[in-house]
Structure formats: C-alpha cells, structure tokens
C-alpha positions as CSV (number, residue, x, y, z in Angstrom):
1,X,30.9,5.8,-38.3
2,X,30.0,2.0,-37.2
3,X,30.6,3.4,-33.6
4,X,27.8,6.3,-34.3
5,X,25.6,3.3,-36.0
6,X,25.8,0.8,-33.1
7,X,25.4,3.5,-30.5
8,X,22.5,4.8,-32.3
9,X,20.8,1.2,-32.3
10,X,21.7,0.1,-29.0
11,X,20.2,3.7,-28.0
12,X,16.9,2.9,-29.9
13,X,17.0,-0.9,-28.5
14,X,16.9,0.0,-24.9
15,X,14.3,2.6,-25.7
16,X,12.1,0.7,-27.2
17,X,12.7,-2.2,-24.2
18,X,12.2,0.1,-22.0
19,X,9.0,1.1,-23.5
20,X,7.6,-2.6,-23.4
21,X,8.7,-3.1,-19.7
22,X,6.8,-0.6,-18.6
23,X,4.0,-1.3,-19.9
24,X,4.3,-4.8,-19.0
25,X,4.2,-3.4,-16.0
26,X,1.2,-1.0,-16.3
27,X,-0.8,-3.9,-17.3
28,X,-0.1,-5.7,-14.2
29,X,-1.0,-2.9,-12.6
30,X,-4.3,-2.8,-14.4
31,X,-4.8,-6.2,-13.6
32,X,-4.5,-6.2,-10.1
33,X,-6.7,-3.1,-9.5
34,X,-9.8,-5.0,-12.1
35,X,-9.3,-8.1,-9.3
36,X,-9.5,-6.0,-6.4
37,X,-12.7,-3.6,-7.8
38,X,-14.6,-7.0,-8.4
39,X,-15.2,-7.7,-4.6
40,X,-17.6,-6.7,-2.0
41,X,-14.8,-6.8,0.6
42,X,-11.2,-7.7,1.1
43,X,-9.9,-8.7,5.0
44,X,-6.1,-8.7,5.2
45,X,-4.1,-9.8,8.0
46,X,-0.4,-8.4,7.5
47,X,3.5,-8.1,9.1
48,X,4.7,-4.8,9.3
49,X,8.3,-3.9,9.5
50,X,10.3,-0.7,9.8
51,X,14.5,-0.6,9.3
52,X,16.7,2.3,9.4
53,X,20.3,1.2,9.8
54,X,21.3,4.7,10.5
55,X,19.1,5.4,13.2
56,X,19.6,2.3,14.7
57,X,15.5,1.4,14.7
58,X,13.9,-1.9,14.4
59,X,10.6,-2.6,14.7
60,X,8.1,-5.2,13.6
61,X,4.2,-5.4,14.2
62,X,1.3,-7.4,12.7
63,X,-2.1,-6.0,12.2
64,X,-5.5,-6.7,9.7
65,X,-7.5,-4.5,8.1
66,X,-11.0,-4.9,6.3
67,X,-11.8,-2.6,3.4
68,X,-14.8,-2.0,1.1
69,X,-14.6,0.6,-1.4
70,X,-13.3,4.0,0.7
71,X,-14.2,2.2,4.1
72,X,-12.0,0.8,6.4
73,X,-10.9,-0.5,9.9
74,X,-7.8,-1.0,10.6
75,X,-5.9,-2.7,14.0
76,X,-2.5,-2.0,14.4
77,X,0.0,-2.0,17.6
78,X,-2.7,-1.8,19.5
79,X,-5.0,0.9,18.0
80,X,-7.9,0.9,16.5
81,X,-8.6,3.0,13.2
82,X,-12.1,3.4,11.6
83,X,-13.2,5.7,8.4
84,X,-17.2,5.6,8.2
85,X,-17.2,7.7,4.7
86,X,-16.9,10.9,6.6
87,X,-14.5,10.9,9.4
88,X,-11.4,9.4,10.6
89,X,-11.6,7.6,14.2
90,X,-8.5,6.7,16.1
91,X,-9.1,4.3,19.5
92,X,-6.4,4.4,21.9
93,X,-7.2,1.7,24.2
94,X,-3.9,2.3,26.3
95,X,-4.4,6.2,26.8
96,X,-8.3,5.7,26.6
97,X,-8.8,8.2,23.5
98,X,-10.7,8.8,20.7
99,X,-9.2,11.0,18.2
100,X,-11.7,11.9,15.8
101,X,-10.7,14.0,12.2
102,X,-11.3,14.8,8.8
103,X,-10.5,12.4,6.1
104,X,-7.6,14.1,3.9
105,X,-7.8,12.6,0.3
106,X,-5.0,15.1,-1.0
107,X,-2.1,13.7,0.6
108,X,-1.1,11.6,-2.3
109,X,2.3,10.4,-0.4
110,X,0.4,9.1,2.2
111,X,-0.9,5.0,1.4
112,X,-4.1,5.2,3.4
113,X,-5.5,1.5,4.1
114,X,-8.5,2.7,1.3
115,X,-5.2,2.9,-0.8
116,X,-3.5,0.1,-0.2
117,X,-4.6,-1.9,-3.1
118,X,-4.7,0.4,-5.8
119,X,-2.4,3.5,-4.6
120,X,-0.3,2.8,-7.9
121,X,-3.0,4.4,-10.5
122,X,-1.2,7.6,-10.2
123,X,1.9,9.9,-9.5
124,X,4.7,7.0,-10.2
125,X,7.3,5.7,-13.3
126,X,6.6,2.4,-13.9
127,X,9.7,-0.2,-14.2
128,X,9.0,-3.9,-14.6
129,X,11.8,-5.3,-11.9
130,X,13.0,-9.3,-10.8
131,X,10.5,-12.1,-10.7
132,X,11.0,-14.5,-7.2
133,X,9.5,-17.9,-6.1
134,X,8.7,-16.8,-2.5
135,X,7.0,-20.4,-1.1
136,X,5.8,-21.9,-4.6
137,X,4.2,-18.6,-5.0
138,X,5.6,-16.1,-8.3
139,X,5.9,-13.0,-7.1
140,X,6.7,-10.5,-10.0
141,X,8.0,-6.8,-8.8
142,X,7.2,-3.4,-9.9
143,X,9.3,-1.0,-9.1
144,X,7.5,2.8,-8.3
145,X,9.5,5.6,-8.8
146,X,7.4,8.6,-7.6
147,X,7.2,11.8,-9.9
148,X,6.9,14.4,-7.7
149,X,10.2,16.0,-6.6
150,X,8.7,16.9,-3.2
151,X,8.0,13.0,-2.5
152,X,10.1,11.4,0.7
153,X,10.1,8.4,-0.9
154,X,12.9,7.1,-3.0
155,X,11.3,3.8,-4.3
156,X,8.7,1.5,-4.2
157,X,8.3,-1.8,-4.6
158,X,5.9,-3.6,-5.3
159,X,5.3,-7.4,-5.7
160,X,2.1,-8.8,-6.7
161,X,1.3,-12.9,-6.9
162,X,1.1,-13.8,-10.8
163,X,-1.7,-16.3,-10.4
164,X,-3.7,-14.5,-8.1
165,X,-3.5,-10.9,-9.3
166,X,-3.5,-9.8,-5.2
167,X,-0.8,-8.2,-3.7
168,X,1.5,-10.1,-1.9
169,X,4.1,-7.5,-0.4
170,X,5.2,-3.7,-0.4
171,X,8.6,-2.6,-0.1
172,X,8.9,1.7,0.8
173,X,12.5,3.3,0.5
174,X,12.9,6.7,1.5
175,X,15.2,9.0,0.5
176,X,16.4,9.0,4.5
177,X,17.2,5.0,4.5
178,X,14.1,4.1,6.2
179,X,12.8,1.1,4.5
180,X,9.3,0.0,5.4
181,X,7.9,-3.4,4.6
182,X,4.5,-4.7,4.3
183,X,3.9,-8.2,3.5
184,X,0.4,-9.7,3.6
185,X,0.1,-13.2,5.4
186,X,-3.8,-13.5,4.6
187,X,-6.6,-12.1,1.6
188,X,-9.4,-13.0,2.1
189,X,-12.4,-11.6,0.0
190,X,-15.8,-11.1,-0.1
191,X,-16.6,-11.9,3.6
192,X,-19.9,-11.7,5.8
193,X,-19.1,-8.3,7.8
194,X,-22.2,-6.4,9.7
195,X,-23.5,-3.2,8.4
196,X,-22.3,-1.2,11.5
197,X,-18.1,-2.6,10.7
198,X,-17.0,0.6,10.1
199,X,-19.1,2.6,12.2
200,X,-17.7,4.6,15.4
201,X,-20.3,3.5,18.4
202,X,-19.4,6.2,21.3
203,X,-21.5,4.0,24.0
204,X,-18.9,1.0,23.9
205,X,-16.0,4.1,25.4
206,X,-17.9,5.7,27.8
207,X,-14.5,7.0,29.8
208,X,-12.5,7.7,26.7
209,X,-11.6,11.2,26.2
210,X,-12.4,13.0,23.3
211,X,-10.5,14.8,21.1
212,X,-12.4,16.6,18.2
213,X,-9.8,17.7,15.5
214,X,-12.6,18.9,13.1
C-alpha cells in the first residue's frame, strides 16, 4: 500500500511539474512574439548550418534577411528571395533566373523567413529545456515537439536571450538525422528601409530568364 501511495504522488508530482514547465515555457513564448509584433522592422544577419552524419554532408552558409510584418527579403548562398505581399521572387544571379510563384501559407512545416520569429504559436508540445551562458548572454531553451504525425521533424529547439526577449538560435532535428542550425549573429530593429525593399524591379535583370510558376 505505501508503494501504491508514493507512486500515486510522485505520478501527480511530475504532472503537475510538468504542467508548470510548460507553461513556463508558453509564456516565453508569448513574450518573445509581444517583442517582435512591437517593431516596424527586424534586419537579421545569421550562420546557417546543415549536419547529417549519415549522409556524410556538411555545410555552413551565412545570410540576412529583413522582415516587416508578412514581407521579406532574404540573401542566402547567393540568392536572392523577395515576398512583395503577393508573390514569391527567387534571383539566381549564377543561372541568371527569376523564379517567380505563389506564396503558400498552408505548409505549416515549412519556417518561412515571415515565420521565423513567431513560427512557434502553433502545431507544437511545449517543454521548458536547459538554460546556457553562451558569451555573457542567458540563453533559455524550448524544446518543440511538433503534433502532427505527418511532420519530418523530430525536434525543435529553440533558444531565446532572457534579457532581450529575441531569438538567439534554432536547432531542427529530423526524424532522418539531419540537424539544421540557425544561429543569429545580428537583430537589429526598427531600421530606415525604402518603400520599394521588398519589391521585385524587372528592369535591374534585363537578361534573366523568366520562369512564371503561377
């Protein structure tokens, strides 16, 4: 009988714990998408890596990407990408292409750079993980566990600066061992852009092929 009473107690304990971490960590979470909603603008400039022991890849890029509300342009390896509101626009400077499609909104496994900040809000577990001092900074981690079955992804996490409120790094785990990593060097916020930033100006690719997917 004392074995039925402490298992029962230790059973409530860790329920109730659990309880409280997560929504520790669903305030957090709160918190950080309040911060980001509050500004005009973010610019980020970011590291980029991709590991799958397995397979043997490797890779590691940098890249920046400014965003205001839905819009965004986004440099990476070389590319240009650009959502005006309406359409999707991919430069190819190397092949001297403009790949130009609709913007998909569904596709709830895919973090989108209009997503980046505030992805979290839906379609995840919530599990309050390790705190680390990364450079004087706290970094507290939330760990994601997607809720759809269908989801490639194992795991995310995600570590977000305790002072700041801003994200500092995102850690993907797929179910295939691919883990991605993002980790953002610079936020800035609220910065003097032009109105035409995320506009798609044909004139300045005047030899660039055009491929319409829409």
């Amino acid at each position: 009988m004392k074995n039925l009473i402490f298992s029962i107690v230790v059973l409530i304990s860790s329920y109730v714990n659990a309880q409280d971490s997560n929504q520790k960590a669903k305030s957090l979470l709160n918190e950080v998408t309040a911060k980001v909603k509050s500004y005009e603008n973010v610019l980020i400039d970011f590291k980029y890596t991709l590991n799958n022991t397995k397979e043997n890849i490797n890779q590691e890029s940098k890249g920046d990407v400014t965003l205001k509300g839905n819009l965004f342009k986004l440099n990476i390896m070389g590319i240009t990408k650009i959502f005006d509101g309406v359409k999707n626009y991919t430069i190819s400077p190397e092949d001297e292409e403009i790949t130009i499609s609709k913007h998909d909104e569904s596709d709830e496994q895919s973090i989108t750079p209009s997503k980046m900040l505030t992805f979290f809000n839906s379609g995840y577990k919530y599990i309050w993980d390790i705190q680390q001092n990364i450079k004087g900074r706290k970094i507290q981690y939330i760990k994601l566990i997607p809720t759809s079955t269908k989801d490639q992804r194992k795991e995310i996490l995600l570590g977000i600066d305790v002072q700041t409120k801003h994200i500092y790094n995102l850690i993907e785990v797929g179910k295939n061992g691919t883990r991605t990593t993002l980790t953002i060097n610079s936020f800035k916020t609220n910065q003097p852009i032009s109105k035409n930033h995320f506009a798609f100006e044909k004139s300045k690719y005047p030899n660039y092929y055009i491929n319409n997917l829409n």
